[in-house]
LUMDREN-616744 format. One record per residue: residue number from 0; residue in three letters; x, y, z of N, C-alpha, C in turn. Coordinates in steps of 0.1 Angstrom, whole numbers, plus 2048, in hexadecimal, padded with zeros to 3 digits. Example, Ala and Ser with C-alpha at 12.3 -4.5 7.8 and 13.67 -1.06 7.14 Angstrom:
[atom 0, ALA, [884, 7C7, 84E], [87B, 7D3, 84E], [884, 7DF, 84E]]
[atom 1, SER, [880, 7EA, 847], [889, 7F5, 847], [881, 800, 84F]]
***
This chain:
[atom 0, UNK, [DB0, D8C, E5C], [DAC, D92, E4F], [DAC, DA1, E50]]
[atom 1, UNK, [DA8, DA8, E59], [DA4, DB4, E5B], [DA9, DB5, E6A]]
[atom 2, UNK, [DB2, DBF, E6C], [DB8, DC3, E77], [DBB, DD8, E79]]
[atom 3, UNK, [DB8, DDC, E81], [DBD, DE7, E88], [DC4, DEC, E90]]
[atom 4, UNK, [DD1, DF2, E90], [DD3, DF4, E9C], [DD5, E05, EA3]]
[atom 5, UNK, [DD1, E06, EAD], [DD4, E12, EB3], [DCC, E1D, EAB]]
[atom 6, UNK, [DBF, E1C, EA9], [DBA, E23, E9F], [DB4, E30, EA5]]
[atom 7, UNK, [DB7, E3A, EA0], [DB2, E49, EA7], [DAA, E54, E9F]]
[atom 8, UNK, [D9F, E55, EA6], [D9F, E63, E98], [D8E, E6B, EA0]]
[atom 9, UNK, [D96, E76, E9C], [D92, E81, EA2], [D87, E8D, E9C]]
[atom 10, UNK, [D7C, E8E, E9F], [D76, E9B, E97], [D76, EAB, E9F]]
[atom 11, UNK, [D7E, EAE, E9B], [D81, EBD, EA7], [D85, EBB, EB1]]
[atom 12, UNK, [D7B, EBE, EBE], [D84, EBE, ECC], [D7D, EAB, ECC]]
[atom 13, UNK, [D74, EA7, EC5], [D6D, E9B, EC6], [D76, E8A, EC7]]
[atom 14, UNK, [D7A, E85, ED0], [D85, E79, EC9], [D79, E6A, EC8]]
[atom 15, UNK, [D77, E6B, EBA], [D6B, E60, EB9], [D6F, E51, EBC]]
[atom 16, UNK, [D80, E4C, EB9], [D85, E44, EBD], [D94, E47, EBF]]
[atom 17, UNK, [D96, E3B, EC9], [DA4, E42, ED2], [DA8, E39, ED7]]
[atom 18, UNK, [DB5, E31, ECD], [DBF, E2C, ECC], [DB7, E1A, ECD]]
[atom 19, UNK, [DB1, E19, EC7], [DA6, E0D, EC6], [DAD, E01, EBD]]
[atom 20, UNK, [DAC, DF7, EC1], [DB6, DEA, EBA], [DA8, DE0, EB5]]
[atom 21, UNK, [DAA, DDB, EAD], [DA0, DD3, EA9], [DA4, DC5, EA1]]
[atom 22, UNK, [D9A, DB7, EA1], [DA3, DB4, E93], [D98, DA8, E8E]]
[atom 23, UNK, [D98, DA3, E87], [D8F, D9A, E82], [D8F, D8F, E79]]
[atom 24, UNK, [D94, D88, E7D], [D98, D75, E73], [D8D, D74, E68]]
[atom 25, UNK, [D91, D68, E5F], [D8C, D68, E53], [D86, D5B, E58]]
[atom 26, UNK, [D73, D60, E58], [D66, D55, E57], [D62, D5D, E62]]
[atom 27, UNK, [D66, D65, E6B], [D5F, D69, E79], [D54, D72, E77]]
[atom 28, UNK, [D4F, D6E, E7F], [D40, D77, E7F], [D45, D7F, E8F]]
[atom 29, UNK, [D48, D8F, E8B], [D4F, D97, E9D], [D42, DA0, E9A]]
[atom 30, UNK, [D3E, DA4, EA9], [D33, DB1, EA8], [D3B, DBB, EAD]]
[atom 31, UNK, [D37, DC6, EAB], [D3B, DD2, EB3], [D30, DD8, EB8]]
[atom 32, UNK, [D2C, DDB, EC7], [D26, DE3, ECC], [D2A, DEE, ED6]]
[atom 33, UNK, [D24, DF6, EDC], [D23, DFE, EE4], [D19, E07, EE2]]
[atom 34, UNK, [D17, E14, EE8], [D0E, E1C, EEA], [D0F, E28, EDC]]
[atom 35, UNK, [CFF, E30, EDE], [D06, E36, ED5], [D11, E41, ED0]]
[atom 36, UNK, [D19, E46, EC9], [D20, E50, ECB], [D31, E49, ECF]]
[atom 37, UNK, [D2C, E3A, ECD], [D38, E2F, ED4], [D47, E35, ECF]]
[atom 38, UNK, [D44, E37, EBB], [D4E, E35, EB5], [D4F, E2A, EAF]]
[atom 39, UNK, [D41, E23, EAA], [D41, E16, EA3], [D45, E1A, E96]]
[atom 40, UNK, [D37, E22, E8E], [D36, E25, E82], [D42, E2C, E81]]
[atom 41, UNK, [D48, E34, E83], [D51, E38, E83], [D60, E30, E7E]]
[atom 42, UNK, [D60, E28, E87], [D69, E1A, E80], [D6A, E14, E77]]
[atom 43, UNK, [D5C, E13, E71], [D59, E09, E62], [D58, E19, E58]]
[atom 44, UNK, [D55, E27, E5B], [D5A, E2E, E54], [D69, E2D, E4E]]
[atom 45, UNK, [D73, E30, E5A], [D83, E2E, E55], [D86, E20, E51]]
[atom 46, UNK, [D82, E19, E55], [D82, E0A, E50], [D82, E0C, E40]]
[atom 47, UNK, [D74, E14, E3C], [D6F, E0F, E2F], [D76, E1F, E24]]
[atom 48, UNK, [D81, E24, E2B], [D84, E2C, E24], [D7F, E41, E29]]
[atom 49, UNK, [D6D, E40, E2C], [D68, E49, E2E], [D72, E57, E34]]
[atom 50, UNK, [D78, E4F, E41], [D7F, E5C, E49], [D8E, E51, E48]]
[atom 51, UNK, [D94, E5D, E48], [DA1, E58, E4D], [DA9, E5D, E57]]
[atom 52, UNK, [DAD, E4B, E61], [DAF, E51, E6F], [DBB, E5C, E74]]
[atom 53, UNK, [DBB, E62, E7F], [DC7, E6B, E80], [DD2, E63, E83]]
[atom 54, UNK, [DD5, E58, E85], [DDB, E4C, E88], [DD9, E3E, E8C]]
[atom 55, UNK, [DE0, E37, E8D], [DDF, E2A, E8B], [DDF, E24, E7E]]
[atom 56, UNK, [DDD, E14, E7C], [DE2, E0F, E6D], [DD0, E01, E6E]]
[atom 57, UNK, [DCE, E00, E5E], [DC7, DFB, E5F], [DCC, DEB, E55]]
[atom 58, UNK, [DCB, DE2, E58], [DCE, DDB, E4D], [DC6, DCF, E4B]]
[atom 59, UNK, [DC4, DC8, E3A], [DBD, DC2, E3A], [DC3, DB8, E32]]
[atom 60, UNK, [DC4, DB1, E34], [DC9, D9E, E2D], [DDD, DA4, E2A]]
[atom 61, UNK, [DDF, DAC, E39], [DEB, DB1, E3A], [DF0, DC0, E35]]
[atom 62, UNK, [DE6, DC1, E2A], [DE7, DCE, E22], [DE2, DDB, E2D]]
[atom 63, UNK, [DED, DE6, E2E], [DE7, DF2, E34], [DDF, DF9, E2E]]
[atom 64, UNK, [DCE, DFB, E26], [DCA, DFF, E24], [DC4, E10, E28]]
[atom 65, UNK, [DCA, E14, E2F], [DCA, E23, E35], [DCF, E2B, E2A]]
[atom 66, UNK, [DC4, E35, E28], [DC9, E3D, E17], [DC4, E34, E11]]
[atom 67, UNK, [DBE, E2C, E0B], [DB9, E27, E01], [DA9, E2B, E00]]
[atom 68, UNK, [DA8, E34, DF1], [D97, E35, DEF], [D8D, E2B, DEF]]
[atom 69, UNK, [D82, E2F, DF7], [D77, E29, DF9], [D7A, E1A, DEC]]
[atom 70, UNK, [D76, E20, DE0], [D76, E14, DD6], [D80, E0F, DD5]]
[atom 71, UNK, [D89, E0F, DDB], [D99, E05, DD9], [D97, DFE, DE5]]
[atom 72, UNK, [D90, E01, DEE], [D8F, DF7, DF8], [D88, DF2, DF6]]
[atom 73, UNK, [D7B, DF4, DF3], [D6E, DE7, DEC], [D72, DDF, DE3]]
[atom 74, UNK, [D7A, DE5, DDC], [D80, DDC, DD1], [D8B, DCF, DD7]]
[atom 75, UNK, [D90, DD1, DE7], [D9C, DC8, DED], [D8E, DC0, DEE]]
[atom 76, UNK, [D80, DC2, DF4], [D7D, DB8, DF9], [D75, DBC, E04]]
[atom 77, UNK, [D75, DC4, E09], [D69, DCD, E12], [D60, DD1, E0F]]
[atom 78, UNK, [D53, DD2, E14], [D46, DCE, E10], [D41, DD6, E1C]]
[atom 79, UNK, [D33, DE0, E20], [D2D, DE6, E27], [D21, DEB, E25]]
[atom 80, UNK, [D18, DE5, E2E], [D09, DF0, E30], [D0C, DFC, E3B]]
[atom 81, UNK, [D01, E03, E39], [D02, E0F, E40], [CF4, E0F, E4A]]
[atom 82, UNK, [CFA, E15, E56], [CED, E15, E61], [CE2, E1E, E5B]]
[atom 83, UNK, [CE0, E29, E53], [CD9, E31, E4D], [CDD, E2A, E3C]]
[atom 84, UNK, [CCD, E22, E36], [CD2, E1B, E2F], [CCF, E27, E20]]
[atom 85, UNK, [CDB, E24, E17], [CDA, E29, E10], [CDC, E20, DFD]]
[atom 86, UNK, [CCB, E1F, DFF], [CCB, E1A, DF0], [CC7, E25, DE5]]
[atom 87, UNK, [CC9, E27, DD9], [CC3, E2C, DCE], [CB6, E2E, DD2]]
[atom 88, UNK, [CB1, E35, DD3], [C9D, E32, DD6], [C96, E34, DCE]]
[atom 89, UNK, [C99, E38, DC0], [C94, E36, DB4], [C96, E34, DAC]]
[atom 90, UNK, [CA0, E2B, DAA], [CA4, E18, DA3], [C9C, E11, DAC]]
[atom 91, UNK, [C98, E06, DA4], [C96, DF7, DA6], [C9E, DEF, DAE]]
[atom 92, UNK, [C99, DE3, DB8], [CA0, DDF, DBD], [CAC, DD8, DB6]]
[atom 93, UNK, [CA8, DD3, DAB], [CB3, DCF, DA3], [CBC, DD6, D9D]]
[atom 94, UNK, [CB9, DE2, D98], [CC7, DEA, D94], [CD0, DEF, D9E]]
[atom 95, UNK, [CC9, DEE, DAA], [CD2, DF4, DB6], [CE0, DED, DB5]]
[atom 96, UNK, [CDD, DDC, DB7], [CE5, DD3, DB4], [CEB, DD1, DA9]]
[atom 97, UNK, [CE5, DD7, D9D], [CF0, DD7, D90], [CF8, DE1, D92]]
[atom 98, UNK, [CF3, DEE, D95], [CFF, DF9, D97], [D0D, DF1, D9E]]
[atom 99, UNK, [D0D, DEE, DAB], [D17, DE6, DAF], [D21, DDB, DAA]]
[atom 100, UNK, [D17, DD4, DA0], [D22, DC8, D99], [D24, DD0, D8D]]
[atom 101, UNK, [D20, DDB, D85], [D24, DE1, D7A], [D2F, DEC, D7E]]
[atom 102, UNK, [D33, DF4, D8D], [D3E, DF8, D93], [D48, DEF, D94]]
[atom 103, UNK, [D49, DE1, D98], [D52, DDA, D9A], [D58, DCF, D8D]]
[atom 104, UNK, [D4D, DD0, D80], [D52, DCB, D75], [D48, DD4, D6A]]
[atom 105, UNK, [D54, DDA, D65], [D52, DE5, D58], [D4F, DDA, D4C]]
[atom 106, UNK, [D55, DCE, D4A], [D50, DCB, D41], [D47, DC0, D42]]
[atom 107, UNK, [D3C, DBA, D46], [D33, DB3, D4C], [D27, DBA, D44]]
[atom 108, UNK, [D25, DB2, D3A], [D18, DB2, D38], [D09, DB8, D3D]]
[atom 109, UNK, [D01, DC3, D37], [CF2, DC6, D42], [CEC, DBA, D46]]
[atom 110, UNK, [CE6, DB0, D41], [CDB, DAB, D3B], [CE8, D9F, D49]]
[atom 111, UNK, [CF1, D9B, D48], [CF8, D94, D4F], [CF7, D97, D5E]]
[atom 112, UNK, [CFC, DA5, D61], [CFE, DAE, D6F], [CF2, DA8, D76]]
[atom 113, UNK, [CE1, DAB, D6C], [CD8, DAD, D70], [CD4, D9C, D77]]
[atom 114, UNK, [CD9, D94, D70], [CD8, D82, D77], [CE2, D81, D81]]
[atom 115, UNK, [CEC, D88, D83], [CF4, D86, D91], [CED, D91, D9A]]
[atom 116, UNK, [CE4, D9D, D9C], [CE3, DA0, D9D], [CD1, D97, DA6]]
[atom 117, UNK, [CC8, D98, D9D], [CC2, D8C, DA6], [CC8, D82, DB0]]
[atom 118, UNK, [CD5, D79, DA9], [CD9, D74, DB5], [CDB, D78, DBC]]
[atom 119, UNK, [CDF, D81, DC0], [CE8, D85, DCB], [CD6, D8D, DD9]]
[atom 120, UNK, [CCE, D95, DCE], [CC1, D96, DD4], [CBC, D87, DD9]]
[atom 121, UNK, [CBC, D7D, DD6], [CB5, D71, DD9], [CBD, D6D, DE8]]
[atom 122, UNK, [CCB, D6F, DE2], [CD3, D65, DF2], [CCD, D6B, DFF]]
[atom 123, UNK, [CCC, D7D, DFC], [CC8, D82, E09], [CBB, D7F, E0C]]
[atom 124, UNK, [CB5, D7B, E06], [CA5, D79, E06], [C99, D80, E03]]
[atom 125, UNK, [CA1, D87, DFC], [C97, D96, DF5], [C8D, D8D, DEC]]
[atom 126, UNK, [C7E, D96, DEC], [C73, D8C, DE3], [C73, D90, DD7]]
[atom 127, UNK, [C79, D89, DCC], [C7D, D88, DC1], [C72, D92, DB6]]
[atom 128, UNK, [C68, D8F, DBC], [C5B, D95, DB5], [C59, DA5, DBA]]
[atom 129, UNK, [C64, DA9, DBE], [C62, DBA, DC0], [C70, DC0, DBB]]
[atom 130, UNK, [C76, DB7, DB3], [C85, DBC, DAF], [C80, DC8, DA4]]
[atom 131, UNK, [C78, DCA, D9E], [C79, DD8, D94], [C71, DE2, D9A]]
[atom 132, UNK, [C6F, DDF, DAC], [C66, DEB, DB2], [C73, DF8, DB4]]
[atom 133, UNK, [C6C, E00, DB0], [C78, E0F, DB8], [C7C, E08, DC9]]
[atom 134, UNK, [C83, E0C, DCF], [C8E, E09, DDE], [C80, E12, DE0]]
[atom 135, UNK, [C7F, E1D, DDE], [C77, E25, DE7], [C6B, E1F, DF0]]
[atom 136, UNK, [C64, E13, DE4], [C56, E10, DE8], [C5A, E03, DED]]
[atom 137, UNK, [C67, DFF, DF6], [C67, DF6, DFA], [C66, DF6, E0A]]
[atom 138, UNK, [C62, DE8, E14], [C68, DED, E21], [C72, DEA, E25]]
[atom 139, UNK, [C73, DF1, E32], [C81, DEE, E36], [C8A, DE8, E36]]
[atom 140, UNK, [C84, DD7, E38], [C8D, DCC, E38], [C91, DC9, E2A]]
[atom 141, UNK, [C87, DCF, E1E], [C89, DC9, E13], [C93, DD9, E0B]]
[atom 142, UNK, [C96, DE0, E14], [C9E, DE9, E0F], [CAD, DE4, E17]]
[atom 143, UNK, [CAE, DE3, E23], [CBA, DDD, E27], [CC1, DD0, E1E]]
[atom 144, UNK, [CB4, DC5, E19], [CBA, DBF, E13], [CC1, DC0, E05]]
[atom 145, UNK, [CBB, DC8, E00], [CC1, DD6, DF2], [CCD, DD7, DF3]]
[atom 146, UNK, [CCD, DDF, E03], [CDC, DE2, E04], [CE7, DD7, E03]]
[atom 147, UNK, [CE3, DCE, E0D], [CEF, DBF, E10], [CF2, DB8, E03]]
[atom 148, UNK, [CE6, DB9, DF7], [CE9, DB3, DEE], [CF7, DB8, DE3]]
[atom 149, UNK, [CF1, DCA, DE9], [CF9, DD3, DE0], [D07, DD1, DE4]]
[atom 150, UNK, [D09, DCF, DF1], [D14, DCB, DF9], [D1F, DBE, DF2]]
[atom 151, UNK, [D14, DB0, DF3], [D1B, DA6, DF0], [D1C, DA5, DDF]]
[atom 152, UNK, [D15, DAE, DD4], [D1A, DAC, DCA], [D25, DB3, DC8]]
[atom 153, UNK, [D30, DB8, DD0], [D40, DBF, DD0], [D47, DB4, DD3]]
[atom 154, UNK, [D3E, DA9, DD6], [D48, D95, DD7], [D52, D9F, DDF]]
[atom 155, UNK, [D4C, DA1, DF0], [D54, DA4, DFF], [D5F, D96, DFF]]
[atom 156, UNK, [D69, D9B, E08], [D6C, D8E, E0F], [D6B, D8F, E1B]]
[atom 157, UNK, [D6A, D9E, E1E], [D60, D9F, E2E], [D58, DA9, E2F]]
[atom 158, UNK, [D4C, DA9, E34], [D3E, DB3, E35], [D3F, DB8, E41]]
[atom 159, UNK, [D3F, DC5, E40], [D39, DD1, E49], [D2D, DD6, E4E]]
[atom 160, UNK, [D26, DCF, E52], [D15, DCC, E56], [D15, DD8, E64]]
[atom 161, UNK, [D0D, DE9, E5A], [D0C, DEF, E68], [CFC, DED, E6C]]
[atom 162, UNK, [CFB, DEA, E7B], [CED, DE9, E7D], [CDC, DE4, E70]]
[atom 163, UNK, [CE0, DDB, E71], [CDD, DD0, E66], [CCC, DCC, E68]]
[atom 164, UNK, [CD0, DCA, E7A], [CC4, DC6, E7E], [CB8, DD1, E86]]
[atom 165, UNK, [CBF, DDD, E82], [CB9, DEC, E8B], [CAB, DE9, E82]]
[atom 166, UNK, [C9C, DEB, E88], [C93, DF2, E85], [C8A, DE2, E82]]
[atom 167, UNK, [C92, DD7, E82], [C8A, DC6, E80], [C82, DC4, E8A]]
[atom 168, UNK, [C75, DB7, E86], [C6F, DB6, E8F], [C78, DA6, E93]]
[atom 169, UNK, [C71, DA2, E9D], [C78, D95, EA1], [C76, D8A, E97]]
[atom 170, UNK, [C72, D88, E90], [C71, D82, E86], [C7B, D84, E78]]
[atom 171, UNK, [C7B, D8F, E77], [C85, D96, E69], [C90, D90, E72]]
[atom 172, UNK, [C95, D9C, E7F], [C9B, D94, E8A], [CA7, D85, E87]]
[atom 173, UNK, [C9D, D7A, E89], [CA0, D6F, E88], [CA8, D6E, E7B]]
[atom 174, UNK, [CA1, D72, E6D], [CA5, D70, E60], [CB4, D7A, E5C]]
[atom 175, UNK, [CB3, D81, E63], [CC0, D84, E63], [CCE, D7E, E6A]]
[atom 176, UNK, [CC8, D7A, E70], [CD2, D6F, E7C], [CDA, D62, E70]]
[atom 177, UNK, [CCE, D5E, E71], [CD2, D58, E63], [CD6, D58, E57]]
[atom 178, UNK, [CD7, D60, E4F], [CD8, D69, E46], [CEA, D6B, E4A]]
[atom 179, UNK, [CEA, D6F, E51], [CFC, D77, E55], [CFF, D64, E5B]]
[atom 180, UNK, [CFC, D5C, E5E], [D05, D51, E5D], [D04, D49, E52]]
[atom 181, UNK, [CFE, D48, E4A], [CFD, D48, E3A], [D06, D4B, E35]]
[atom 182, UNK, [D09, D5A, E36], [D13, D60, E2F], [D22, D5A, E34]]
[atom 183, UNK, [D24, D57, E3C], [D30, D52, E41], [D30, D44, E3E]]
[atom 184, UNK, [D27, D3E, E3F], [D27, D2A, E40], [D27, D27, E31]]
[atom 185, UNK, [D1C, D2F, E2B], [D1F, D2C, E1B], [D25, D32, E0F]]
[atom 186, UNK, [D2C, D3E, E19], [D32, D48, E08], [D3D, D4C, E10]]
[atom 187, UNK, [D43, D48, E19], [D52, D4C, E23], [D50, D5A, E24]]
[atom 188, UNK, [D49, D5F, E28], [D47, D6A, E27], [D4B, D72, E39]]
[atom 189, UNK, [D52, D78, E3C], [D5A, D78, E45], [D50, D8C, E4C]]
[atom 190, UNK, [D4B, D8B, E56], [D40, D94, E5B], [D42, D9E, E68]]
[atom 191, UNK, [D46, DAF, E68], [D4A, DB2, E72], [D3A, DC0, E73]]
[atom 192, UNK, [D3B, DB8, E80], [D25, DBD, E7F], [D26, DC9, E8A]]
[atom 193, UNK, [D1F, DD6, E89], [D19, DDF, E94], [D0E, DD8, E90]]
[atom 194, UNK, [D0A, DD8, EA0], [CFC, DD7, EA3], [CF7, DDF, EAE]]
[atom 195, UNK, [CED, DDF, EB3], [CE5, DE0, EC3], [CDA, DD9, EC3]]
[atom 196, UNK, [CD5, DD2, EBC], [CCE, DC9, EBF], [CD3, DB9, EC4]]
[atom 197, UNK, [CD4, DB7, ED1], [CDD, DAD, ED6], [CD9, DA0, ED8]]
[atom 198, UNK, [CCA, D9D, ED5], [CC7, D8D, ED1], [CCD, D8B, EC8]]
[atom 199, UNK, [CD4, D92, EBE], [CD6, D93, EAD], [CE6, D8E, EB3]]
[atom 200, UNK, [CEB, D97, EB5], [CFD, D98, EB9], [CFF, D8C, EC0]]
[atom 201, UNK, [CF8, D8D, ECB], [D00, D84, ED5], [CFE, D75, ED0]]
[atom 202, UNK, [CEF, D72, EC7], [CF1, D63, EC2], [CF6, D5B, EB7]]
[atom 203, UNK, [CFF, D6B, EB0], [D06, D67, EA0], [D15, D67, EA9]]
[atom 204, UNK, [D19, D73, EAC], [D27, D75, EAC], [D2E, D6A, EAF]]
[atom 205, UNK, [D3F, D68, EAC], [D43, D63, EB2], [D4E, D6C, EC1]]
[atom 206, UNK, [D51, D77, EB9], [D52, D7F, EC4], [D4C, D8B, EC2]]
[atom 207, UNK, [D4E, D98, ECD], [D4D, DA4, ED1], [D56, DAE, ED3]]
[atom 208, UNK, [D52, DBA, ECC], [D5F, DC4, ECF], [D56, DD0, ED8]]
[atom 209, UNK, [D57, DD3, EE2], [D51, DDD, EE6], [D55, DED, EE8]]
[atom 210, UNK, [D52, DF9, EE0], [D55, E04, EE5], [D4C, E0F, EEA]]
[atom 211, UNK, [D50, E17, EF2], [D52, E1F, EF9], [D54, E2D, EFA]]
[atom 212, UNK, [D51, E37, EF7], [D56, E48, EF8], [D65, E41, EED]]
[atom 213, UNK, [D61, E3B, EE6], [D6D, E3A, EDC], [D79, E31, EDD]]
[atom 214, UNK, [D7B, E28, EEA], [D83, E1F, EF0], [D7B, E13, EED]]
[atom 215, UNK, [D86, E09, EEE], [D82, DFA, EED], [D80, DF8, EFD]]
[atom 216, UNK, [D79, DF5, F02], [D76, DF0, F13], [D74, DE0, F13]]
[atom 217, UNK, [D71, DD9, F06], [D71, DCC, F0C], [D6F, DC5, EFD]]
[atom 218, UNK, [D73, DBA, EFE], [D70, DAF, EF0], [D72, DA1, EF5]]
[atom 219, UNK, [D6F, D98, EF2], [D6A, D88, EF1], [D60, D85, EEC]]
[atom 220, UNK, [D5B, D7A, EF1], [D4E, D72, EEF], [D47, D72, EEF]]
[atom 221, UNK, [D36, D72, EEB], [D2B, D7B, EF2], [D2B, D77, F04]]
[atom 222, UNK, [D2D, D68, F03], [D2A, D6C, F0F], [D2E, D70, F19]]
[atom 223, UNK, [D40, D70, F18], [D46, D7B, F1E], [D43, D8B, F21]]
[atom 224, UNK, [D42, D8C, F11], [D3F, D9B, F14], [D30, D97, F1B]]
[atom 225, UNK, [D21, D93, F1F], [D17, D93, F27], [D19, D9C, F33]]
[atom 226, UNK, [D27, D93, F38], [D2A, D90, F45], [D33, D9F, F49]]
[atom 227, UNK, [D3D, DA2, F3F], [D43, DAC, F44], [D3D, DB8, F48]]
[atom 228, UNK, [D3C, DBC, F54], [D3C, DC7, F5D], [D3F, DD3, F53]]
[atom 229, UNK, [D48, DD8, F54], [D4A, DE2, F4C], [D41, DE7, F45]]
[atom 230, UNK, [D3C, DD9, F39], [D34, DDC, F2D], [D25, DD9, F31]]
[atom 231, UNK, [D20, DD5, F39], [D15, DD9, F3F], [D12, DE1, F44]]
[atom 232, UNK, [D1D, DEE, F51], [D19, DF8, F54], [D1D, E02, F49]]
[atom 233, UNK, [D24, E02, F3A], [D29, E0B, F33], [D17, E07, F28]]
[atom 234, UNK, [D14, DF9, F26], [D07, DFB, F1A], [CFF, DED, F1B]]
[atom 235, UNK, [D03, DE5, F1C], [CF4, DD7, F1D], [CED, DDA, F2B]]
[atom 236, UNK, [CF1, DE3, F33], [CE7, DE3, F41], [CE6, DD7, F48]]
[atom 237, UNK, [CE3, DD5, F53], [CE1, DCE, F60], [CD7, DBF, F59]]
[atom 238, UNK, [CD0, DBD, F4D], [CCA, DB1, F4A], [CD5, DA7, F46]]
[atom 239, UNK, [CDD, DAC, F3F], [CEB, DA1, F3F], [CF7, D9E, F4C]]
[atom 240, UNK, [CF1, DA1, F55], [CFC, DA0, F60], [CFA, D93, F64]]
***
């Protein structure tokens, strides 16, 4: 569905990623981790339009997408949260989510937006009874879920989940675990996840992409990547050996 290849790109003397191949099938749930400064975010930036790489090609359901604005790619079907989440914070949780389906259909109804709009707050699990609070006065988890909802009302056919599960307790934790195979078991919804929180990664994914000072060093299965050397002396440390 979503493939890269040889992707490069540079900020000054800085090379954030460098010559990185990537790719991702339609229903997969792939993580990407590494440390910080890896060159994750950075990927789902040019991915989503943000930067555009100094080279390499990016393509999605075959289409080279590279040069295409931000909204012409959300509009193919790419979908993304942000590790610094950025909702409206003084709208409602509900108009957050109308803004998004009223960007992607000009002529859609308010009073309509606003009932797809709940749904799409419900699937994530947002509490229905705080939809006309301002974002501001929400917490965390119920502002991330603002965002994913914002996310899935652009009807993705694959989600860009950056650090999703940063700042949960083990319990939110759990509900997000579930939550992102939800999205895939019941709405094909096709999931390429940063994380660092690795009870989260390693028990959704089906594979791993790992980078590095901007290189790919290793990708498989979690529990391949556990095991790989490399990626335990480069970021999971000596408990996964």
């Amino acid at each position: 569905m979503l493939e890269g290849k040889s992707i490069t790109k540079s900020f000054g003397g800085l090379i954030a990623l460098n010559n990185v191949d990537f790719m991702v099938k339609q229903k997969e749930i792939v993580g990407l981790i590494g440390p910080n400064g890896a060159g994750k975010t950075t990927l789902f930036n040019v991915i989503t339009g943000i930067h555009r790489p100094d080279s390499g090609v990016i393509k999605f359901r075959g289409e080279n997408i590279i040069g295409l604005n931000t909204h012409e790619i959300i509009r193919r079907g790419i979908a993304r949260t942000f590790q610094l989440i950025r909702p409206f914070l003084n709208m409602t949780a509900l108009d957050n989510v109308v803004v998004a389906i009223l960007a992607m259909n000009k002529k859609i109804d308010v009073d309509e937006a606003r009932k797809e709009a709940e749904y799409f707050l419900e699937i994530v699990g947002f509490p229905l009874n705080k939809k006309n609070r301002p974002t501001k006065n929400l917490t965390l988890i119920e502002r991330k879920m603002v965002e994913l909802a914002r996310a899935l009302a652009t009807k993705p056919a694959i989600l860009l989940l950056d650090e999703y599960a940063a700042g949960l307790t083990p319990t939110e934790v759990e509900k997000c675990n579930d939550l992102i195979k939800k999205l895939r078991s019941e709405y094909g919804i096709t999931i390429f996840w940063i994380e660092h929180v690795m009870r989260a990664i390693m028990s959704v994914c089906d594979r791993i992409i790992v980078l590095h000072h901007g290189h790919k060093i290793a990708e498989g299965t979690p529990k391949e990547i556990a095991s790989d050397e490399q990626v335990i002396k480069a970021y999971l440390g000596e408990k996964y050996a």
